[in-house]
SELUMMAR-379632 format. One line per 8 residues: number of its first residue (from 1); their letters; for each residue x, y, z of C-alpha. Coordinates in nm, 4 decimals. Example, Ala and Ser with C-alpha at 12.3 -4.5 7.8 and 13.67 -1.06 7.14 Angstrom:
BEGIN
1> AS> 1.2300,-0.4500,0.7800 ~ 1.3670,-0.1060,0.7140
//
This chain:
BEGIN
1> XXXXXXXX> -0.6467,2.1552,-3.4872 ~ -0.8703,2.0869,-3.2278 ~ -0.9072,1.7210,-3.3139 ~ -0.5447,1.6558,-3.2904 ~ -0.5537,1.8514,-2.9206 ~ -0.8026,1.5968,-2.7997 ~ -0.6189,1.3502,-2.9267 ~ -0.3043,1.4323,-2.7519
9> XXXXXXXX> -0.4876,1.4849,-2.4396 ~ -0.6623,1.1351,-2.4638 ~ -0.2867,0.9637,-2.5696 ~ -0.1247,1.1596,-2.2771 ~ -0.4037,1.0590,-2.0476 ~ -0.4087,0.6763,-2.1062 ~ -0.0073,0.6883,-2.1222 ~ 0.0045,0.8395,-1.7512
17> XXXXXXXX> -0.2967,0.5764,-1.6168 ~ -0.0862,0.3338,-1.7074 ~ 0.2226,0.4429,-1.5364 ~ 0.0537,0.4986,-1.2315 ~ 0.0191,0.3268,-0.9110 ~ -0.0838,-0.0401,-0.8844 ~ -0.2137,-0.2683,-0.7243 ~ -0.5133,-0.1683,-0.5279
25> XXXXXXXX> -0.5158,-0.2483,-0.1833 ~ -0.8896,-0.3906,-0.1671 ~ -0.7059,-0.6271,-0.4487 ~ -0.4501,-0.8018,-0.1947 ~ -0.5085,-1.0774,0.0242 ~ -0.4416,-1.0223,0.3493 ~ -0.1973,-1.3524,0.3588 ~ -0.0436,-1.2263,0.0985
33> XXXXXXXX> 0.3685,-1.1529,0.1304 ~ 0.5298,-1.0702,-0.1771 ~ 0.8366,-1.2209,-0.2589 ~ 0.8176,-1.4489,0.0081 ~ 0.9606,-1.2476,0.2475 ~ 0.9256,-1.2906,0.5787 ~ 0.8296,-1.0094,0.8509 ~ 1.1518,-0.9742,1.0664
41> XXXXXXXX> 1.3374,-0.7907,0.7597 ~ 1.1409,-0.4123,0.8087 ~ 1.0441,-0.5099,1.2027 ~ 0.6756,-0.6226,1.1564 ~ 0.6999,-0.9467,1.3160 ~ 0.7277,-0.7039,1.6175 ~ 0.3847,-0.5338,1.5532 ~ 0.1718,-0.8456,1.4856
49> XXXXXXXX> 0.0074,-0.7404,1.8330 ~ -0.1586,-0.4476,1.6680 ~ -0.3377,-0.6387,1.4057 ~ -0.7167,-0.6387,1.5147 ~ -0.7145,-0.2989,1.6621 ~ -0.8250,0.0386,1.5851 ~ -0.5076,0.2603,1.4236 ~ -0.5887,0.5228,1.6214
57> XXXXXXXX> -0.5754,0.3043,1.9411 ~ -0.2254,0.2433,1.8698 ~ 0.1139,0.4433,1.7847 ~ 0.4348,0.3418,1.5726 ~ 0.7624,0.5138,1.6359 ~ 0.8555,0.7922,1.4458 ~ 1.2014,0.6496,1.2837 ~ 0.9891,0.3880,1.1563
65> XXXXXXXX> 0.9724,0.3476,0.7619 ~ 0.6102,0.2394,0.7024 ~ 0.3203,0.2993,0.4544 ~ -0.0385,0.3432,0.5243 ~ -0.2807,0.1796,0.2991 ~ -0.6227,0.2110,0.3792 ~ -0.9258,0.0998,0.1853 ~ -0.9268,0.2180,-0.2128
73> XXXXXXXX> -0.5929,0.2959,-0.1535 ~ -0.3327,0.2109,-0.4241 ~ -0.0059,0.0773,-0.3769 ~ 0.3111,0.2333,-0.5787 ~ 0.5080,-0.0050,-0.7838 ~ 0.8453,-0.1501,-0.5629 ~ 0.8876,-0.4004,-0.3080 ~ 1.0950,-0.2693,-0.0234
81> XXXXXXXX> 1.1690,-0.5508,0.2035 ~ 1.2664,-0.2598,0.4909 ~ 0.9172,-0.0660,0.4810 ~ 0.6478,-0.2217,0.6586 ~ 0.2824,-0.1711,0.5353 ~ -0.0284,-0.1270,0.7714 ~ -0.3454,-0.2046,0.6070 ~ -0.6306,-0.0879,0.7606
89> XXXXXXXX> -0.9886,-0.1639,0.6259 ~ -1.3162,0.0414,0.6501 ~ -1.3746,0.0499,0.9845 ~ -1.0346,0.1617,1.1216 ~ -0.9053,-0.1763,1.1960 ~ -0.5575,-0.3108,1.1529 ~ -0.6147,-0.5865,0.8981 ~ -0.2418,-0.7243,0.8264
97> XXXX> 0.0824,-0.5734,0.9040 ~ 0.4190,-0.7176,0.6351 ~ 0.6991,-0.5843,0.5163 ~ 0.6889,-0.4228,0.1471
//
């Protein structure tokens, strides 16, 4: 009995690591654009300006559909060509801005 709850444990475990987020963001180039989309789709082109500076130096508006990946971040599964993604690396520095 106890053998087949450890077992179910350890299937249910692996099965849920699997399904879960991917991609992690140390993972991605910072060139990268997925799908070869370009920026002007989820407004990014318009934020290039903050790349190179410290996130907390600088403000997005509120309206604005974005995600936040910072370092060991992971990324969920789905390309959204109208959400722009901010990734910001160790030291609090805007590293690329894209849509996603």
């Amino acid at each position: 009995m106890k053998t087949h709850r450890v077992f179910v444990t350890l299937a249910v475990t692996l099965f849920l690591n699997g399904c879960g987020y991917t991609d992690p963001v140390d993972e991605i180039p910072e060139t990268h654009n997925e799908r070869g989309q370009g920026n002007a789709a989820c407004g990014a082109d318009r934020y290039q300006g903050f790349v190179g500076e410290k996130l907390a130096a600088v403000s997005f508006p509120g309206n604005l559909k974005m995600r936040l990946l910072e370092p060991g971040s992971r990324m969920a599964p789905g390309f959204d060509k109208t959400r722009m993604n901010v990734i910001v690396n160790d030291a609090g520095l805007i590293t690329t801005i894209r849509c996603g």
